[in-house]
PLY file of the C-alpha trace (Angstrom):
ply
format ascii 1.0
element vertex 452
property float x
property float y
property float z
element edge 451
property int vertex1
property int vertex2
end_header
137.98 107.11 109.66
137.92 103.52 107.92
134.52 101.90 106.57
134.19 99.58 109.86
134.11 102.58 111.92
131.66 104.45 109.90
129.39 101.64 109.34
129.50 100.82 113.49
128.06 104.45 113.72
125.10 103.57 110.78
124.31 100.56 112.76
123.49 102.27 116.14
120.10 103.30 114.75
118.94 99.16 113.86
115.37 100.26 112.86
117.14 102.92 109.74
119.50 100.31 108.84
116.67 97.65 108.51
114.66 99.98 106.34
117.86 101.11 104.26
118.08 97.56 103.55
114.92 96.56 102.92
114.45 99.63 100.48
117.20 98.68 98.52
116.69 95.22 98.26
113.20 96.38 97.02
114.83 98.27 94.42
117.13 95.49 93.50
114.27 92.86 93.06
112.30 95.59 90.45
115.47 95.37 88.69
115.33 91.57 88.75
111.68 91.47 87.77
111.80 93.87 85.09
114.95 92.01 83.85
113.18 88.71 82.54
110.65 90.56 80.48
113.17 91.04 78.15
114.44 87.75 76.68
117.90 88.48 75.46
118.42 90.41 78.88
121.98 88.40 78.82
123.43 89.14 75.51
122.78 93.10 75.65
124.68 92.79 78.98
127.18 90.81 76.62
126.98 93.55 73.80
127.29 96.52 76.14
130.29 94.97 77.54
131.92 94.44 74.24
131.19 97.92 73.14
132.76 99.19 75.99
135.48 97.08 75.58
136.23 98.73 72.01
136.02 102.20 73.40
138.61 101.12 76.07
141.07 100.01 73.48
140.36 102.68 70.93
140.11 106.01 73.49
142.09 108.00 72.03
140.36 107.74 68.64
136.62 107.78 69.60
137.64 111.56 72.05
139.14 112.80 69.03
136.43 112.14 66.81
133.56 113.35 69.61
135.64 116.53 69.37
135.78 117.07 65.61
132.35 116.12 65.35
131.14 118.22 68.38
133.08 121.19 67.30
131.57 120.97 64.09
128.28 120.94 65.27
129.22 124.33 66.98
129.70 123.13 70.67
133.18 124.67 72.45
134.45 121.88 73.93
137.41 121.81 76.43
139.66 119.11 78.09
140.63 118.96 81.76
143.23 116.94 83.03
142.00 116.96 86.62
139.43 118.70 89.09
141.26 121.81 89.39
141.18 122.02 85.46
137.58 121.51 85.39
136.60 123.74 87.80
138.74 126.93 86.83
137.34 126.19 83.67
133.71 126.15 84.06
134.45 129.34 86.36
135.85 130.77 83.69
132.98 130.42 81.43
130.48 131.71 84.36
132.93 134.66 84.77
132.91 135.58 80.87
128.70 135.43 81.31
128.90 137.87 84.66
127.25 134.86 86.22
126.50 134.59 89.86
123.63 131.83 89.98
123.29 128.58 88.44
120.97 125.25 88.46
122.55 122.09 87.75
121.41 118.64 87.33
122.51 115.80 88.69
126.19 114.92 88.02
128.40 112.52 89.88
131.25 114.07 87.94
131.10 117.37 89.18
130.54 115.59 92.54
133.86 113.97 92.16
135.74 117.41 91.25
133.72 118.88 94.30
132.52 122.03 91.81
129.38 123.24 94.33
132.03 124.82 97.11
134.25 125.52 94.41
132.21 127.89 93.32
130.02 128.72 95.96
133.41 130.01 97.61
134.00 132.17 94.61
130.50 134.04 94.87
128.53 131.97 92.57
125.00 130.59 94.02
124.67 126.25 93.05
121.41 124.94 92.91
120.78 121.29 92.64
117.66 121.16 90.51
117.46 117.35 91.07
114.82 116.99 93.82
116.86 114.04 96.09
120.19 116.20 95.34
118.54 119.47 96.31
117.58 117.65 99.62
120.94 116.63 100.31
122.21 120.22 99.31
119.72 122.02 102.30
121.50 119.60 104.81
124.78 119.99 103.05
125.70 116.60 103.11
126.79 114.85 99.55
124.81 112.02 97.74
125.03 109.23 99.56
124.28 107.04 96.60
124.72 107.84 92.81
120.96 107.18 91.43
119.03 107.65 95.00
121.10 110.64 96.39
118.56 110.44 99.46
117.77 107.57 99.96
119.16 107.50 103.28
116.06 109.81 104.98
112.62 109.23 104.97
109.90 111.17 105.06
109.50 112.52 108.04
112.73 113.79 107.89
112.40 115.22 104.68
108.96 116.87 106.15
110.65 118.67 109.07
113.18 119.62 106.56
111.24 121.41 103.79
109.44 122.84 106.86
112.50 124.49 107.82
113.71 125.45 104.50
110.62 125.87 101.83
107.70 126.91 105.00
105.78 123.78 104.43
103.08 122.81 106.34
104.53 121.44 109.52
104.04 117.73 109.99
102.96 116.85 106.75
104.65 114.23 105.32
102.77 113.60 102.10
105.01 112.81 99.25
102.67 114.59 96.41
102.58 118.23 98.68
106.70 118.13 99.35
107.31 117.48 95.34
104.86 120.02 94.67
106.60 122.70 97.29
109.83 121.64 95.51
108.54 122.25 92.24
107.57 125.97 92.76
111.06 126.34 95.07
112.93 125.23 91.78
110.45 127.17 89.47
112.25 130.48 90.76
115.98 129.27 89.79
115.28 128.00 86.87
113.76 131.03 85.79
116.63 133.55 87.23
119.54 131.30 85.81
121.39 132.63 83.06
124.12 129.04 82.99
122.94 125.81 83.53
125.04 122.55 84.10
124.35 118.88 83.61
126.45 116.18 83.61
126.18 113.33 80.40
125.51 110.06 80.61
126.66 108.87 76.94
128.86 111.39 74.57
128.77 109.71 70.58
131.62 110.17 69.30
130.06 109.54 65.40
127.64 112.71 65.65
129.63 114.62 68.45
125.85 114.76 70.72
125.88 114.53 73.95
123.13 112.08 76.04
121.72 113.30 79.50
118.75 110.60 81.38
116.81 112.42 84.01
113.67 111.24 85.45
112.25 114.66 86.30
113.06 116.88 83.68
114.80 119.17 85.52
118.21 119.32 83.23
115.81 119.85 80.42
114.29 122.47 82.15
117.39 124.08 83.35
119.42 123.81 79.69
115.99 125.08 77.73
115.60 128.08 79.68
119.22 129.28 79.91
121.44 130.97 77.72
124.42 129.35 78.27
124.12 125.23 78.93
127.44 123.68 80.28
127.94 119.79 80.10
130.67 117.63 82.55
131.35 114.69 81.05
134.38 111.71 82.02
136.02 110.53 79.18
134.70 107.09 79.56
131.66 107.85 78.47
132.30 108.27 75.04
130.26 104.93 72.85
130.75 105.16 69.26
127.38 105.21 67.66
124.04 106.46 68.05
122.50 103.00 67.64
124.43 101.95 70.47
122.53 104.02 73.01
119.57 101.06 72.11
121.37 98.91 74.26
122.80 101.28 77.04
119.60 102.95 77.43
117.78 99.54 77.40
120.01 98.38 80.16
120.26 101.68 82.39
117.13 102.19 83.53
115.93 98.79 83.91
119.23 98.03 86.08
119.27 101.36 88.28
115.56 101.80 89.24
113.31 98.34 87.58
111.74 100.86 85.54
111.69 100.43 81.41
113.74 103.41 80.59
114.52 107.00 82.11
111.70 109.70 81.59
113.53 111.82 79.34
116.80 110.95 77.17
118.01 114.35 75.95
120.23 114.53 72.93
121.93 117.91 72.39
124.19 118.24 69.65
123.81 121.93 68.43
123.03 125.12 70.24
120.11 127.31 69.70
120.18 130.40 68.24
122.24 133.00 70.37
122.89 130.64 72.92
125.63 128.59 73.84
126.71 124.70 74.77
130.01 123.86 76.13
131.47 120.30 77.20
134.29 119.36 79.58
135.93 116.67 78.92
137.65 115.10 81.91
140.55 112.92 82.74
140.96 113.41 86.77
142.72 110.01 87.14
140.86 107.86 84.51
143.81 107.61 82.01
145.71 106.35 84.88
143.14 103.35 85.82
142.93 102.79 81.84
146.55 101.60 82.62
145.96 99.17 85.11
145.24 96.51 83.39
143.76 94.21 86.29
141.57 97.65 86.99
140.75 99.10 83.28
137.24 97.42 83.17
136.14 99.47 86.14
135.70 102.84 83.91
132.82 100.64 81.71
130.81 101.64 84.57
127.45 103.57 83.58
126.60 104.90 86.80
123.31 102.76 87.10
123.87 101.93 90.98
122.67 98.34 90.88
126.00 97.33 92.62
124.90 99.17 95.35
121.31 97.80 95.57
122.46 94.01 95.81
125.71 94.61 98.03
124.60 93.32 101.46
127.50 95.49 102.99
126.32 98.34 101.51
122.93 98.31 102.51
123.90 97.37 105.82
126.33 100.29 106.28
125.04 103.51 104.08
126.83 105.47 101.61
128.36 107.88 103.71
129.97 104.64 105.38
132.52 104.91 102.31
133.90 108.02 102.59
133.72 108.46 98.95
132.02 109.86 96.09
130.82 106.66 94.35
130.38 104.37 97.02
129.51 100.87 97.17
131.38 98.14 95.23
131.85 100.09 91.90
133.17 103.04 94.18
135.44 100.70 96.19
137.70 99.88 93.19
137.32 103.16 91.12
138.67 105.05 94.69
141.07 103.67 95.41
143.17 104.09 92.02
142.58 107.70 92.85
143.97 107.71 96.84
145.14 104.34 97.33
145.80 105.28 101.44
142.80 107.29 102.36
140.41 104.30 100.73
142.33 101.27 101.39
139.62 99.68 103.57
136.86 99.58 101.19
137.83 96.83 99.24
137.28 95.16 102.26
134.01 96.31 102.86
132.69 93.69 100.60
132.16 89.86 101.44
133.24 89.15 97.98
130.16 86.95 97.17
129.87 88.14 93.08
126.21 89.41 93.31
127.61 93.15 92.67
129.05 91.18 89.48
126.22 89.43 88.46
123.80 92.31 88.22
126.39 95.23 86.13
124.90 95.74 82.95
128.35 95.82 81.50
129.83 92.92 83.04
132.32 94.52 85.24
134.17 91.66 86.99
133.72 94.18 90.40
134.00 91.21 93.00
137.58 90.05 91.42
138.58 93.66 91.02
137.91 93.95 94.99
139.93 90.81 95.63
143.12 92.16 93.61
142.51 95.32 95.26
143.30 93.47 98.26
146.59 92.18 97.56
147.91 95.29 96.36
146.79 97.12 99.10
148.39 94.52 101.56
151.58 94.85 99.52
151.64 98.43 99.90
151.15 98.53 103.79
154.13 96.40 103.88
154.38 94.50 107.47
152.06 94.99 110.18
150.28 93.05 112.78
147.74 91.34 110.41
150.06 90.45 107.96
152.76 89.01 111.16
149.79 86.89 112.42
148.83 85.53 108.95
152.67 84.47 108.22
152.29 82.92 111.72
149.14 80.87 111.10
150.41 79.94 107.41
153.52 78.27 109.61
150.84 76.63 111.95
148.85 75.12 109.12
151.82 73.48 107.31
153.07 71.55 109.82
150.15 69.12 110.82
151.87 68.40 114.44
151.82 72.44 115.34
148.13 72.43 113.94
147.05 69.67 116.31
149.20 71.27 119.43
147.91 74.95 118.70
144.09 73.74 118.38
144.08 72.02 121.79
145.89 74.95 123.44
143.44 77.61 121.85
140.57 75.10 123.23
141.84 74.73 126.43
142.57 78.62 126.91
138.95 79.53 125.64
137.07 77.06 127.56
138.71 79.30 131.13
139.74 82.53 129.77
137.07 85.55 130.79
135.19 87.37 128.21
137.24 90.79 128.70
140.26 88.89 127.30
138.29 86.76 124.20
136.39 89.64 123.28
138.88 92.17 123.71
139.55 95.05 121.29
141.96 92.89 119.30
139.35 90.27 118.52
137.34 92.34 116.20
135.30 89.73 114.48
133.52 89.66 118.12
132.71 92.58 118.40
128.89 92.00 117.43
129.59 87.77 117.05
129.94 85.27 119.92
132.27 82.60 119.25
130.21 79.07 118.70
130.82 76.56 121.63
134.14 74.85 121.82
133.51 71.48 120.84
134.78 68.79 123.43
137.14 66.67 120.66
138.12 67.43 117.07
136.70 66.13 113.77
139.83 63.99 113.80
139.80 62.53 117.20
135.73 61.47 116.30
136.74 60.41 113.22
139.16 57.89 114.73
136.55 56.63 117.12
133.51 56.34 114.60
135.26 55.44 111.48
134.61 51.87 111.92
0 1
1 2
2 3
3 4
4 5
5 6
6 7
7 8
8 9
9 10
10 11
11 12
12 13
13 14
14 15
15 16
16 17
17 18
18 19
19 20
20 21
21 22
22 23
23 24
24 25
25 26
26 27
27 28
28 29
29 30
30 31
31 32
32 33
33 34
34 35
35 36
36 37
37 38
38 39
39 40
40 41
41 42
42 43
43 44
44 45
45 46
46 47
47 48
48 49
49 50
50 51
51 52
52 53
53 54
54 55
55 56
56 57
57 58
58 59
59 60
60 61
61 62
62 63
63 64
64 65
65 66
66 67
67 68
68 69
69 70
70 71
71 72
72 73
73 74
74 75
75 76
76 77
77 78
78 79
79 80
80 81
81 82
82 83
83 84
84 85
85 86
86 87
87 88
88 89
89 90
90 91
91 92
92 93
93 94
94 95
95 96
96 97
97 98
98 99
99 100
100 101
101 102
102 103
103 104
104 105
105 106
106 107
107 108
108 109
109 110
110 111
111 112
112 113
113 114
114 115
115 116
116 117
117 118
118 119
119 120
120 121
121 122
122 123
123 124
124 125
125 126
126 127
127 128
128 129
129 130
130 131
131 132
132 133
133 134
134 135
135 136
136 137
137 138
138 139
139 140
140 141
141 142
142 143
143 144
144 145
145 146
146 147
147 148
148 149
149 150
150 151
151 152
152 153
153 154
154 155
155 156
156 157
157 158
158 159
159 160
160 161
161 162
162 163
163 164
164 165
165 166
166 167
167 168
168 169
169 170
170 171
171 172
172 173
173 174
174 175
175 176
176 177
177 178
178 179
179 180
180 181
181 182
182 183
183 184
184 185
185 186
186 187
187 188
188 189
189 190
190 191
191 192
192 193
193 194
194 195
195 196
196 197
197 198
198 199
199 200
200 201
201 202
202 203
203 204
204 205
205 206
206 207
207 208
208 209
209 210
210 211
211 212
212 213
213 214
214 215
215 216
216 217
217 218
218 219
219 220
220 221
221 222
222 223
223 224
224 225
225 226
226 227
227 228
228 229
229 230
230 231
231 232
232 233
233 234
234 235
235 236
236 237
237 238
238 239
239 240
240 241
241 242
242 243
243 244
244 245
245 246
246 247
247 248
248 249
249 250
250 251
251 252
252 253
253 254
254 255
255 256
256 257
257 258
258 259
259 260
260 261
261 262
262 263
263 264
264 265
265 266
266 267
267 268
268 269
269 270
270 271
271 272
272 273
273 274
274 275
275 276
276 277
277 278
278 279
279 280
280 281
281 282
282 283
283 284
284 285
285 286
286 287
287 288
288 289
289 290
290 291
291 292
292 293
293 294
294 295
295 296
296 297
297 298
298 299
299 300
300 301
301 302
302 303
303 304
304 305
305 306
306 307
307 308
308 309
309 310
310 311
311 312
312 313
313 314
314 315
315 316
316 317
317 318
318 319
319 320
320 321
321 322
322 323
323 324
324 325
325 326
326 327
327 328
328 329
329 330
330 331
331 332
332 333
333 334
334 335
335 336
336 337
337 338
338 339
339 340
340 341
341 342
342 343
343 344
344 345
345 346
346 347
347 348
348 349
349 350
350 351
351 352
352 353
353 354
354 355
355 356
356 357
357 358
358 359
359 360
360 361
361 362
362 363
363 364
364 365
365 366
366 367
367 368
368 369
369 370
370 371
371 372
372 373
373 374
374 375
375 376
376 377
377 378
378 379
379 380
380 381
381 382
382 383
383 384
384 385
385 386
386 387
387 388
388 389
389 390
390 391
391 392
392 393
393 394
394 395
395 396
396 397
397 398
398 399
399 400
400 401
401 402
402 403
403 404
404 405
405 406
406 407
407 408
408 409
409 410
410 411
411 412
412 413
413 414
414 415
415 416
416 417
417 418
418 419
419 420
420 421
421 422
422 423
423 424
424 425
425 426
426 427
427 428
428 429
429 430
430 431
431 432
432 433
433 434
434 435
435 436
436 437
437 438
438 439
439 440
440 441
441 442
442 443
443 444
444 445
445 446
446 447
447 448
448 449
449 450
450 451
């Protein structure tokens, strides 16, 4: 199903789509706020895009070096080419442990290499120790956004939910007493789990540690208490230096959720005593949008979301709207390099207006990204209705005499034709528009009269 059809089915509940928007416009104007408090807000944006930039052109290098150094440090690390290679190998590692539960933090990677059912169908219990991802997990939908994986239920339905599921108090929608059910729900796992796995926000490749943000504490919680702590990380996360995290992590927070910086920034670089760390490094299709070079810039992305909280057709439509696992604008030109047919509509979910631009703490040129998107998506459908009618109307429009014949014909025929035919299924801009008025002469015919 395409992102217009999806979206039409978001929109037939008006009052959740106005409050999805308004939340996330809310969230977007905390990041705005927050923003001008710090004076060179532009030039880290400037700096964290350069940095990036490096990494880009010197991959190879900086994984090499996060390996050496890692390895050193006494962290096993292993490289996956895909999803399939990351998953067999994390089972792998569960199976050498005789491991048949696990808590995991939040991780859009392991999202993307769908590891829950992977290994929930070979026996092993998941637990999603983030509290908006463990909601999503009871209703067994994914995150339908990367920072807010809930975002699209309030709290009544969250209520009758944790009613069903944890035995809370029915009707009571109090945000303290759910947390607090959740808390002593999660207290269990984390106390039962033998592996736990996180996902990484920033790997350095000049100390071979690992970075992983969390607002609630939970991967800390999970990784401190276990014996065995496994870390997912893309490849693109690699920066070079420690001291660069004081501009990513000055950026991150302040551009996902208006808030000065994440609650805790975990560094791991060396295992405890008897216990074990482990990082996966994967590819998955990254190496192959490194070589596009109108596309490269898209892997700078951080993960911080703000795309999503600006993008009017995103909050107007949901995340699940996108069938994809990072949706929005950053999501609608990282997915398609990985199945160009099954997402070729969401680059045109987007109204190309440059806000999703404007806010990426890295500069990602997303907007012009969407627009080449576009043409190589139109060049790979080939020719097909739309692209017959727009050869038709670029004939029209270059001969001034057709222009002026076809204008007065389409005026004539709307001014008597029923509704049935103008807003029939192949007009799909009216489907929820009404065409304006047809005006009784043409700018050029008034023109002529009133020029004098």
């Amino acid at each position: 199903m395409s992102h217009p059809a999806k979206a039409s089915e978001f929109l037939q509940d008006a009052a959740k789509a106005k409050w999805h928007d308004e939340t996330l416009w809310f969230v977007r104007d905390k990041r705005d706020t927050i923003s001008k408090t710090i004076p060179e807000w532009e030039e880290l944006r400037e700096l964290a895009s350069q940095i990036k930039d490096n990494v880009l052109a010197n991959l190879y290098e900086y994984l090499v070096q996060f390996e050496e150094k890692a390895t050193a440090n006494g962290i096993q690390v292993h490289w996956a080419k895909d999803a399939e290679e990351h998953n067999q190998i994390v089972l792998s590692i569960l199976q050498k442990h005789q491991c048949k539960a696990i808590v995991k933090s939040k991780s859009i990677l392991t999202e993307e290499c769908h590891l829950n059912p992977f290994l929930e169908n070979s026996g092993v219990e998941v637990v999603d120790t983030d509290l908006g991802e463990r909601i999503v997990q009871f209703l067994n939908q994914p995150p339908s956004h990367i920072v807010l994986p809930a975002i699209h239920l309030k709290k009544r339905d969250i209520s009758e939910l944790f009613h069903e599921k944890l035995h809370t108090e029915k009707g009571n929608e109090d945000p303290a007493y759910l947390t607090h059910a959740a808390r002593l729900h999660l207290r269990e796992k984390f106390l039962g789990a033998k592996v736990a796995i996180t996902g990484v926000n920033f790997g350095v490749a000049e100390t071979g540690e690992f970075v992983v943000c969390t607002n609630e504490g939970n991967a800390d919680m999970g990784v401190h208490l276990a014996d065995v702590h496994i870390a997912c990380m893309g490849i693109e996360k690699i920066i070079p230096r420690r001291k660069d995290l004081g501009v990513f992590l000055r950026l991150l927070a302040r551009s996902a959720t208006g808030q000065p910086i994440t609650n805790y920034n975990s560094h791991f670089r060396s295992p405890a005593q008897g216990k074990e760390i482990h990082i996966v490094l994967v590819d998955n299709g990254r190496t192959d949008q490194l070589a596009r070079e109108k596309f490269k810039n898209s892997l700078k992305c951080i993960r911080c979301g703000a795309c999503m909280n600006t993008c009017p057709i995103y909050r107007r439509s949901g995340g699940y709207s996108y069938g994809s696992v990072v949706p929005g604008p950053i999501g609608s030109i990282l997915s398609p390099g990985l199945d160009l047919k099954k997402h070729s509509s969401l680059p045109f979910a987007s109204t190309l207006c440059g806000s999703c631009t404007d806010v990426c703490p890295v500069k990602i040129n997303i907007h012009e990204q969407l627009y080449e998107w576009r043409q190589e998506i139109t060049k790979a459908q080939g020719t097909n209705a739309k692209s017959i009618s727009m050869k038709i109307a670029n004939g029209i429009f270059a001969v001034p005499f057709a222009y002026k014949i076809t204008g007065a014909m389409m005026r004539g025929a709307l001014k008597i034709l029923p509704d049935s035919i103008t807003y029939s299924g192949l007009n799909t801009w009216g489907k929820q528009r009404d065409l304006p008025e047809t005006p009784k002469e043409t700018f050029k015919d008034w023109y002529k009269k009133n020029r004098s």
